[in-house]
C-alpha positions in Angstrom: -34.7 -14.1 -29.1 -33.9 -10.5 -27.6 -30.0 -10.0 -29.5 -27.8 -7.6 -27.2 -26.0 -4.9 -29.3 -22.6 -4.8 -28.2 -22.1 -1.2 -29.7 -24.4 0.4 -26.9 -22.8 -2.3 -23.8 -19.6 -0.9 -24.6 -20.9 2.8 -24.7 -23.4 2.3 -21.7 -20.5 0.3 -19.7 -17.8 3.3 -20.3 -20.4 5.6 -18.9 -20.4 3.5 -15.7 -16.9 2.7 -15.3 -16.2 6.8 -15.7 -18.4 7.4 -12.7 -16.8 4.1 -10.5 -13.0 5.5 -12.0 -14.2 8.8 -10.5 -15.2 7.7 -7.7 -12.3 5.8 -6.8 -9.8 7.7 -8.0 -10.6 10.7 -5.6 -10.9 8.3 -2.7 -7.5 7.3 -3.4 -6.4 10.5 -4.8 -7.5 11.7 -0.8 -6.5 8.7 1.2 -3.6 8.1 3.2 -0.3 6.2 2.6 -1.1 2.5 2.8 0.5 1.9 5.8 -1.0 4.7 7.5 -4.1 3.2 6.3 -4.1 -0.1 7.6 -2.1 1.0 10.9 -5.7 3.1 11.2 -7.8 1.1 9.6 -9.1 4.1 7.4 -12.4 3.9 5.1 -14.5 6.0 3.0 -18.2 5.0 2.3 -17.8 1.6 4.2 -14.4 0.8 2.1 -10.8 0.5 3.0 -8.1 1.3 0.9 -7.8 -1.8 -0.5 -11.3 -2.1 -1.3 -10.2 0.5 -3.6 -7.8 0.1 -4.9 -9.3 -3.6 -6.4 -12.3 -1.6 -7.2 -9.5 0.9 -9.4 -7.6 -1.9 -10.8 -10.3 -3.7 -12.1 -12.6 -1.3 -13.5 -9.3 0.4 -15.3 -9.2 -3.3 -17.1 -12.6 -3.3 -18.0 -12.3 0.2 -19.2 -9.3 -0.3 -21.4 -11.3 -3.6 -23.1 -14.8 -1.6 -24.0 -12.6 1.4 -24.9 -11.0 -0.5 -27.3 -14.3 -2.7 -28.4 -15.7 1.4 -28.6 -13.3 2.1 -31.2 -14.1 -1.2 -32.7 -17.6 -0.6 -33.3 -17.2 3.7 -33.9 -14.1 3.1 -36.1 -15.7 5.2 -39.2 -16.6 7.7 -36.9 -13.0 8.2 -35.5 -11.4 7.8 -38.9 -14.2 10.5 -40.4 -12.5 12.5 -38.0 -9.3 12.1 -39.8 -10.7 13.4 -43.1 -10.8 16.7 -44.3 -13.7 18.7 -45.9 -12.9 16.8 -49.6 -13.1 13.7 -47.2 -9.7 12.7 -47.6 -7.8 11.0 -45.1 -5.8 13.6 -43.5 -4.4 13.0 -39.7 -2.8 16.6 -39.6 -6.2 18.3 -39.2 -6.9 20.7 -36.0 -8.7 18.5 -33.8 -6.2 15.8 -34.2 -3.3 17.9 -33.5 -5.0 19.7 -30.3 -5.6 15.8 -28.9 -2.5 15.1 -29.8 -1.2 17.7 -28.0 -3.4 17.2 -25.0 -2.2 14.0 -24.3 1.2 14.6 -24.9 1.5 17.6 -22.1 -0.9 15.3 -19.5 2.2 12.5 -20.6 5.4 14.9 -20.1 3.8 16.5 -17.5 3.7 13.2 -15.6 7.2 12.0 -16.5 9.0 15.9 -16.1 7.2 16.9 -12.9 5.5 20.0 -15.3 2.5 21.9 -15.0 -0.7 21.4 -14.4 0.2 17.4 -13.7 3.2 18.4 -10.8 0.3 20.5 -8.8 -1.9 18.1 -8.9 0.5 15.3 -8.1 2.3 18.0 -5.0 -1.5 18.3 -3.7 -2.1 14.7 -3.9 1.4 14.2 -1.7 0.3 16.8 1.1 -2.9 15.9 1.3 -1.3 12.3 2.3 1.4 14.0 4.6 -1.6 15.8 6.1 -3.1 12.1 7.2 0.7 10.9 8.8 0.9 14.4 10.6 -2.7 14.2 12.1 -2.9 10.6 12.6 0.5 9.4 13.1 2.7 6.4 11.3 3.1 2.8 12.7 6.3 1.7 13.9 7.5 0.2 11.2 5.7 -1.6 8.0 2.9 -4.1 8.2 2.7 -3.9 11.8 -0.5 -4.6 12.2 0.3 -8.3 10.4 2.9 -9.0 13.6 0.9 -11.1 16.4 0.9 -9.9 19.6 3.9 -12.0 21.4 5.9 -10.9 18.3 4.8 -7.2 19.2 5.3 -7.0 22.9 8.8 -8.6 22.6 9.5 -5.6 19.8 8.3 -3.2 22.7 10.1 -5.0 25.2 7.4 -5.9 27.5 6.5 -9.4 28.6 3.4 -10.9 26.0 1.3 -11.4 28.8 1.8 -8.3 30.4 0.8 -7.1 27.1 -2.2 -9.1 26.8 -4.0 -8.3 30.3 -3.2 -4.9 29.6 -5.8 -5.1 26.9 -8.3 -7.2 28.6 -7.8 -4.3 31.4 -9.4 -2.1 28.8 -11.8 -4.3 27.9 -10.4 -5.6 25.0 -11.0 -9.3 24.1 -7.6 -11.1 23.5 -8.1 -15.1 22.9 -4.4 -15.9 21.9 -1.1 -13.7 21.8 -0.6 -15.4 18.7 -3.5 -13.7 16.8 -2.2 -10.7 14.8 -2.8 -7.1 16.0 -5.4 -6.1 12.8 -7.0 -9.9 13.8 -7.3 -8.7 17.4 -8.6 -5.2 16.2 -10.9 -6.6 14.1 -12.5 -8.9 16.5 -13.3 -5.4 18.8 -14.2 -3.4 16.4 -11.1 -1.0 17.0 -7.7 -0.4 15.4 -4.4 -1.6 15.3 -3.2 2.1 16.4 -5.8 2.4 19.5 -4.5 -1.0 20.7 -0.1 0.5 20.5 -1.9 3.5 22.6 -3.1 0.9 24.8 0.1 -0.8 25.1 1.9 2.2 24.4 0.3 5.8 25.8 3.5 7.7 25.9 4.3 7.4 22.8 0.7 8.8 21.7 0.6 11.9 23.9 3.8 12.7 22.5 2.1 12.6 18.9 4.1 10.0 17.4 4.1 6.0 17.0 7.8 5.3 15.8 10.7 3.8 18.2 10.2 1.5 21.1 7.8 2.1 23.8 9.8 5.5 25.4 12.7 5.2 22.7 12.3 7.1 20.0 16.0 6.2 18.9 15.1 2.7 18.3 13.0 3.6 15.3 12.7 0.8 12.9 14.4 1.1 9.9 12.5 1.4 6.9 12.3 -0.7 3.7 14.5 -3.5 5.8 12.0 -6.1 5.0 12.1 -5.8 1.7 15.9 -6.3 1.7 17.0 -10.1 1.0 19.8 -12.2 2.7 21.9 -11.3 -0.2 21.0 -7.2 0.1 21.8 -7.8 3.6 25.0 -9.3 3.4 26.3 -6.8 1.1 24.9 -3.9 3.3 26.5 -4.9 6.6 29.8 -6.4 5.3 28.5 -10.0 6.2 29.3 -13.4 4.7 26.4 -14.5 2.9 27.0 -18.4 3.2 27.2 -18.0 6.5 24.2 -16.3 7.2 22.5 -18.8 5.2 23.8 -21.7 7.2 23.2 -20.2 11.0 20.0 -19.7 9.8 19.6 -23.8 8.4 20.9 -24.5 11.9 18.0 -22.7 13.4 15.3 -24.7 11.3 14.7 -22.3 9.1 15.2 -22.9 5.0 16.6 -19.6 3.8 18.2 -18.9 0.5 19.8 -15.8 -1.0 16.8 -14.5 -2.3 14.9 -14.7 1.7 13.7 -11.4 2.6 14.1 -10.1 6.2 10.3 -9.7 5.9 9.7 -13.5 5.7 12.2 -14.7 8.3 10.3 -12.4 10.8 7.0 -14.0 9.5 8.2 -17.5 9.9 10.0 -16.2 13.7 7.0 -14.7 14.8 9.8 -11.2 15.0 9.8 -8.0 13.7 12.4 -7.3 10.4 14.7 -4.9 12.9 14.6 -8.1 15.4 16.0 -10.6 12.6 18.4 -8.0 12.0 19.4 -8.1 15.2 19.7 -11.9 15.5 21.8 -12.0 12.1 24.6 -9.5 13.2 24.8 -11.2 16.6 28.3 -13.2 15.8 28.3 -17.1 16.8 30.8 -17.6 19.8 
């Protein structure tokens, strides 16, 4: 019976997860915000963002394990590097200090905004500006999760004006229901060719944000993310309240509801549900 030696997996399989960290790591190192990268359904070699970024994540745990299992089985190396020439164990020696050192300034670096780590982190930030400038932002987060009736009633047009304004360009649209990445999907384009669709002035004028002609409607951003309680303290409003209106409505809420799931369960956009919550009852 062939017996695997678990000394030269973990070596061989740090070799491999170097290149795949590499790889991945300059794809994301490169690629555009995440919402600029789903609103343009970006890839690189055949993968999305978010192919990536699993393909990061996972490999960096499988990394940390065999580096650890490496040390396990080269521990008398490692510590012979701690000796000194009468081979006594001595952690003060050059090559200790210099790693200790290295990692250290990569650390600081990281946490101070110092040299070298702040340039490559200021190049990394450009290079993503670069992406928003030249392709553009979507009008607010996760748009390309809102369904089409949800979408057309954020740019104030009628859903099924919306929807045979697509079929006009050919584009197959089954329900208005279906989300705009679902709808993108199915005709191999993107969430952002489909807004240019519904929504050419706003793409000859270079930018995605606001209502369809009203760029002082921009969405606010981050307001998903805020919850009935964040809300309440942000516009002054009774929490309770807010909580109840929204009970009355059918919908189970609770102080810790985000904006962002009220507009899911509304088929709305978060500056919609906004809308609806500082609209006092007569």
């Amino acid at each position: 019976m062939m017996t695997i030696k678990w000394k030269r997996v973990s070596s061989l399989t740090l070799m491999f997860l170097a290149a795949v960290l590499t790889l991945t790591g300059i794809a994301l190192y490169i690629s555009p915000q995440g919402r600029v990268a789903l609103w343009h359904d970006w890839h690189l070699l055949g993968m999305d963002k978010a192919d990536y970024e699993a393909m990061h994540i996972t490999a960096s745990l499988l990394f940390i394990l065999m580096g650890w299992l490496h040390t396990y089985f080269n521990w008398r190396t490692i510590a012979a590097y701690l000796k000194d020439r009468s081979r006594r164990m001595n952690g003060l020696n050059r090559e200790f200090l210099v790693s200790l050192s290295l990692s250290a300034v990569f650390v600081a670096s990281a946490l101070y905004a110092l040299p070298p780590v702040y340039q490559v982190v200021t190049l990394g930030s450009a290079t993503k500006a670069a992406w928003e400038e030249n392709l553009g932002t979507p009008p607010y987060g996760h748009a390309e999760e809102t369904s089409l009736k949800a979408f057309a009633a954020w740019m104030g047009i009628d859903p099924g004006q919306a929807a045979s304004t697509l079929r006009d360009a050919g584009i197959r649209v089954g329900d208005s229901g279906l989300t705009l990445k679902a709808i993108a999907v199915d005709n191999g384009t993107t969430p952002s060719s489909l807004y240019a669709l519904l929504n050419p002035a706003s793409m000859a004028s270079g930018t995605e944000g606001g209502k369809a002609g009203d760029a002082g409607d921009a969405v606010i951003k981050g307001l998903g993310h805020l919850t009935l309680a964040d809300f309440s303290r942000r516009e002054s409003a009774d929490l309770c309240t807010l909580v109840a209106n929204l009970r009355g409505q059918g919908l189970e809420a609770s102080p810790d509801t985000t904006l962002k799931s009220l507009a899911v369960k509304m088929e709305l956009t978060p500056s919609n549900v906004r809308d609806r919550l500082l609209v006092k009852s007569p």
